[in-house]
N, C-alpha and C positions, 0 to 999 in steps of 0.2 A: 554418515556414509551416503554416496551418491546411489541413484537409483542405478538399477545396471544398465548399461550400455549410456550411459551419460558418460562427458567430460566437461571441465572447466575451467577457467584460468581468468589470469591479467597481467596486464604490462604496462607499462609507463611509454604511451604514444607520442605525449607532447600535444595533445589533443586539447590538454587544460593547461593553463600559464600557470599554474601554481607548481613550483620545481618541487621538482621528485615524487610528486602526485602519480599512482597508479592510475589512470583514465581510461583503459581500454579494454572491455569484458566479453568474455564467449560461453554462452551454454550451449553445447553440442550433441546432439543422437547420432549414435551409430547409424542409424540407421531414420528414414525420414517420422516423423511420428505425428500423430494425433495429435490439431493443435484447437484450443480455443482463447479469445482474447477479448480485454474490456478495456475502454477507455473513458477521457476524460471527454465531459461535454461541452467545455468549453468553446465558446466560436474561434476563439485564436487557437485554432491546434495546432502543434507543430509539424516539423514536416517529417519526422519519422511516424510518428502518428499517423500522417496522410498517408503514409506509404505503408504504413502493416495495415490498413483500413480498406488500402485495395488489393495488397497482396490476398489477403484475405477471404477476399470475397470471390475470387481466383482458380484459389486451392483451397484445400484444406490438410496434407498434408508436410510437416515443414521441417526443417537437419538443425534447426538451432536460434538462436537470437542474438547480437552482436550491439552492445549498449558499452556508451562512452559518458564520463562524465564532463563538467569543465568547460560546456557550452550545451545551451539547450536547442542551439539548431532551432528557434522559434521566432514567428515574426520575420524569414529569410527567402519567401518567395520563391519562386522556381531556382532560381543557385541550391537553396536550402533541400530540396527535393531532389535536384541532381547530386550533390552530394551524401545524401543519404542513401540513394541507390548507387552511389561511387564505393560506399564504403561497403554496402550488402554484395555487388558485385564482383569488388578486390577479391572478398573472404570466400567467397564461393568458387574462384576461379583460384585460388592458391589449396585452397582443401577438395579442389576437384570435386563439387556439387554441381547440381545440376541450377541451370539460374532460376530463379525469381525463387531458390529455398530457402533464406534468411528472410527475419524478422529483424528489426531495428530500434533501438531505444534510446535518446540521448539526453541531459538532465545536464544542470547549469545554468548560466545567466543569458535571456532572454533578449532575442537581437542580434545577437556576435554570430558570424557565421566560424562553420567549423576549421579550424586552423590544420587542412591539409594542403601537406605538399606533396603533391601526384607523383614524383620522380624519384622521393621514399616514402610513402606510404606502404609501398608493394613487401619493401622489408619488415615494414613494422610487422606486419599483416605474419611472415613467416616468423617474426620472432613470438608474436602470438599462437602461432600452428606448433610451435616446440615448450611453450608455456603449459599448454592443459593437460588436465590429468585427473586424476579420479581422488588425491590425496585429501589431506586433511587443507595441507597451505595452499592447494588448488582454490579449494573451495573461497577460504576465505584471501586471497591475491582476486579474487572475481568479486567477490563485495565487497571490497575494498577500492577496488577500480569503477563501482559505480555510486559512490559514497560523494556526498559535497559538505555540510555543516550537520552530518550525523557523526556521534562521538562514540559508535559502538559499531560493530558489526552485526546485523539480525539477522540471520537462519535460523532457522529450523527443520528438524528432520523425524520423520514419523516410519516405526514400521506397522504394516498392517499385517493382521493374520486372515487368513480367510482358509474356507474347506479344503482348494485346494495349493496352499501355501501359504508364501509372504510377497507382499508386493510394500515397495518404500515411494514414501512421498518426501522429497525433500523442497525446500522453498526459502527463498531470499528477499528483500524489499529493504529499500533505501529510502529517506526519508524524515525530513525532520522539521523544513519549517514550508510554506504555501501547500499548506495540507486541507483540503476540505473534499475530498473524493465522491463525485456523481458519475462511479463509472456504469457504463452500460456497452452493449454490444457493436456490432456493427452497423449503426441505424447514423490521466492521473501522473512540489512534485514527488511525485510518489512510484517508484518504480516496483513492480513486483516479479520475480519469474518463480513460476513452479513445475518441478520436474517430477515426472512419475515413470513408474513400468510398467505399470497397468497397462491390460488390453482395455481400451475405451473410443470409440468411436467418438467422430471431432461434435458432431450434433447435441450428442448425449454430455462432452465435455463442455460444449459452450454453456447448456442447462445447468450443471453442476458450480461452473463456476458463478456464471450471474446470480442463481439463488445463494451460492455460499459468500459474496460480497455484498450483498444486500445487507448481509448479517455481521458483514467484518468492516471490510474495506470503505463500506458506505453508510459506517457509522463510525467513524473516527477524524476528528480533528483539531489542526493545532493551533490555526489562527483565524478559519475561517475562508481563505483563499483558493480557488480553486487553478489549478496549473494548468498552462498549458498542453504539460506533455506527459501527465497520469496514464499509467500501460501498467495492465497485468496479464500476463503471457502465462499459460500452461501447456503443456510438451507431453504428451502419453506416447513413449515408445513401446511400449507391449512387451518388450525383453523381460518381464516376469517368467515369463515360461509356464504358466499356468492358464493361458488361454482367455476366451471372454469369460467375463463373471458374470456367477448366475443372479438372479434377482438377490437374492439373500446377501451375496456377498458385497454387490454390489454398494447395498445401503450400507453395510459395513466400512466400504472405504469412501461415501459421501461423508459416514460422519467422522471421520479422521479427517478427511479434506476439510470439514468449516471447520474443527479443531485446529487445523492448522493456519488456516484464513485468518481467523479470529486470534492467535495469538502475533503473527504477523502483525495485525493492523493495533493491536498493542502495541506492539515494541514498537511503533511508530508516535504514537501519544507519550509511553516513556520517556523516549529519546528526544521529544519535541525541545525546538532551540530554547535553549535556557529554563527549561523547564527543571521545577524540583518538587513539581509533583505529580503523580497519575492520580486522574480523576473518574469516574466511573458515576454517569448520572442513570439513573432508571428512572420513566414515567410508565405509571403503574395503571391499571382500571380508567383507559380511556376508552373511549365507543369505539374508535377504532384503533387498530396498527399504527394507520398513517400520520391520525391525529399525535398518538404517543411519539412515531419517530419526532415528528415537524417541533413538537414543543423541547424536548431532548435537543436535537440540534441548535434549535435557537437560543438556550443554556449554554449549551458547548461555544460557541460564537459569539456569546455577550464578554467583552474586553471590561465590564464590570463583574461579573461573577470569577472572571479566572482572577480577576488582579485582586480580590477576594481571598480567592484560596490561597491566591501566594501569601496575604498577609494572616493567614490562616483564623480570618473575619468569617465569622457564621451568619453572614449576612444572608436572612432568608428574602430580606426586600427586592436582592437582585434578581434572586430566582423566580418570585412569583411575578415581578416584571417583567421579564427576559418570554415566561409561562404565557402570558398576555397578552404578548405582542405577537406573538409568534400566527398569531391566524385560524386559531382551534375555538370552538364555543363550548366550554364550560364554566361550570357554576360556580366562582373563589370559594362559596360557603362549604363547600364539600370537601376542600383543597388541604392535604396533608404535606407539611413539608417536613426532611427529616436528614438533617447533614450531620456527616460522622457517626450515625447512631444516633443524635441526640433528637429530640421531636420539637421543632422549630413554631409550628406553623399550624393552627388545627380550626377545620369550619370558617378561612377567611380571618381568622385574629393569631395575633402573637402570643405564645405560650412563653411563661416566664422558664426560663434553665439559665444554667449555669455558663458566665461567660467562659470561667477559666478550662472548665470541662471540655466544652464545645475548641478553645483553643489549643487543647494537648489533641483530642482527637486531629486538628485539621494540621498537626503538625507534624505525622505521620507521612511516609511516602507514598502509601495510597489510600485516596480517600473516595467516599459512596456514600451521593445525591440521591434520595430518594423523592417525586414528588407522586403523591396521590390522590389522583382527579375525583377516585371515588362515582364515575359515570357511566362502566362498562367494567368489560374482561379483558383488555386487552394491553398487551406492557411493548416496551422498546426500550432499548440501552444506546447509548452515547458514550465513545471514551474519547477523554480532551485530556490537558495537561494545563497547569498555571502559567501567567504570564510572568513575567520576573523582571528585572533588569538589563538580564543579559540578555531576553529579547530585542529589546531594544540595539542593545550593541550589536548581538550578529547582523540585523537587518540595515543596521545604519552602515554599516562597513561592508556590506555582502558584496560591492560591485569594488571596492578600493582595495 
């Protein structure tokens, strides 16, 4: 169920050449709301990127976000930017907003600019104003229309209780393959939006969210690649009816929110193209945080360790490579490795196990990398997915 005073929808624009594709999505507040946003750091951003980067910085109160799939609008230079403000424009001027109150998001293949035609557009636009709605097939008619070589739909939806009521968190994200997310603030392909009722001030949301993508969003990947046009948008419209939260309740609903962050950026490692497995690495008792993300990541991005899991090979050679390379200074002799449960790897040398053992574990849907520096207190997690075959096929066909 939607937060209150949300709406949402999709329709088939013609925005993406794949017929019958839904391509055209709206998250809507009643009323303007508290907004904060992260994106991708990559230097080629695209141009809806450019353009919530300055709306942004602007405002900070906003009625909604309007994301199309079927072209990523990247690499399109100023046309690319005028058309993105063409489309945030249309929508605000057919739902009677006040301008610069959309946010924009578009996801697809890279280079193509967007396939409008100015003279119907305007219709699409109201056939979208009679599309959203608060329903169940609202919801999912709206990620579905910002879906490309994802083979699921992912929401999810939280209610929170606090002292003085319930406040709902609900949240969407697309995503399946050019997955490696370094979002940060206003200083991801992976789309995310999340809608709350919470009363939250946009300051206090942009903190919430960058600490709770640290922990999700910016620890999940699928191949390594980082997008162009990575955005995660969050919408606090206050229609709870319960007012600001007090301290107490407040941490209440941070920790729904990274629960909900964090199963989000799962279902994106799940759902990764051709993937048939979820992976989950931890590096345990490093000196620092940093050190533990950096080596975790660099695991999750060796195209030897995934193609490993898919032939569900307990090869710990990849991992304490992959551990090595990565840029951290630890001691191998200390170094525990432990795939599927089984203990691979112990002080630097190979521990005899069980091949067959080691292969019924890795042959499970999901499977948990442990490595153990053994050099401090401090841990980091990484979710990846294996590489497969049909990797190959979706990316070799992704433009034909």
């Amino acid at each position: 169920m939607l937060p209150k005073g949300f709406k949402v929808g999709g329709i088939r624009s013609e925005l993406s050449k794949k017929e019958g594709k839904k391509d055209l999505a709206l998250f809507i507040s009643d009323v303007p709301a508290s907004t904060a946003g992260i994106f991708t750091q990559n230097v080629a951003k695209a141009a809806p990127v450019l353009l919530d980067i300055e709306r942004l910085k602007t405002g900070n109160k906003f009625s909604g976000i309007i994301a199309n799939s079927g072209c990523a609008n990247a690499c399109t230079g100023t046309k690319g930017l005028e058309d993105a403000e063409y489309i945030c424009s249309t929508c605000e001027t057919i739902f009677e907003l006040d301008s610069v109150s959309l946010l924009c998001a578009s996801t697809g293949v890279i280079g193509q600019y967007l396939n409008i035609f100015k003279d119907t557009f305007t219709e699409k636009i109201k056939l979208l104003r009679d599309s959203i709605g608060t329903s169940l097939k609202n919801e999912e008619e709206a990620v579905l229309s910002i879906m490309t070589t994802d083979t699921l739909i992912k929401k999810i939806e939280k209610e929170v209780v606090v002292k003085s009521g319930k406040i709902r968190i609900w949240g969407c994200v697309k995503g399946a393959g050019m997955i490696h997310p370094n979002l940060q603030g206003l200083h991801a392909t992976m789309l995310s939006f999340i809608l709350t009722d919470a009363d939250i001030e946009s300051e206090n949301l942009q903190v919430i969210l960058e600490e709770a993508a640290d922990k999700s969003f910016n620890c999940v990947s699928v191949d390594g690649d980082m997008s162009t046009n990575d955005t995660v948008i969050v919408l606090a419209n206050g229609q709870s009816g319960i007012g600001k939260l007090s301290k107490e309740d407040l941490a209440i609903f941070v920790n729904a929110f990274d629960e909900l962050t964090l199963d989000l950026a799962k279902s994106v490692a799940k759902d990764g193209e051709g993937a048939t497995k979820f992976v989950e690495i931890e590096v345990k008792n490093a000196k620092t945080k940093k050190d533990a993300k950096l080596i975790a990541s660099t695991i999750a991005t060796s195209p030897l360790f995934k193609t490993a899991m898919f032939g569900s090979d307990a090869n710990w050679g990849r991992i304490i490579a992959a551990s090595g390379r990565a840029g951290v200074d630890f001691d191998i002799n200390k170094v525990n490795i432990y795939i599927g449960g089984i203990h691979t790897f112990k002080d630097g040398f190979a521990l005899k196990f069980s091949e067959d053992d080691a292969r019924k574990f890795l042959s499970r849907k999901e499977v948990k990398v442990i490595v153990d520096l053994s050099m401090g207190s401090e841990s980091s997690k990484y979710y990846t997915c294996d590489f497969s075959y049909d990797y190959i096929r979706i990316n070799g066909d992704y433009r034909s």
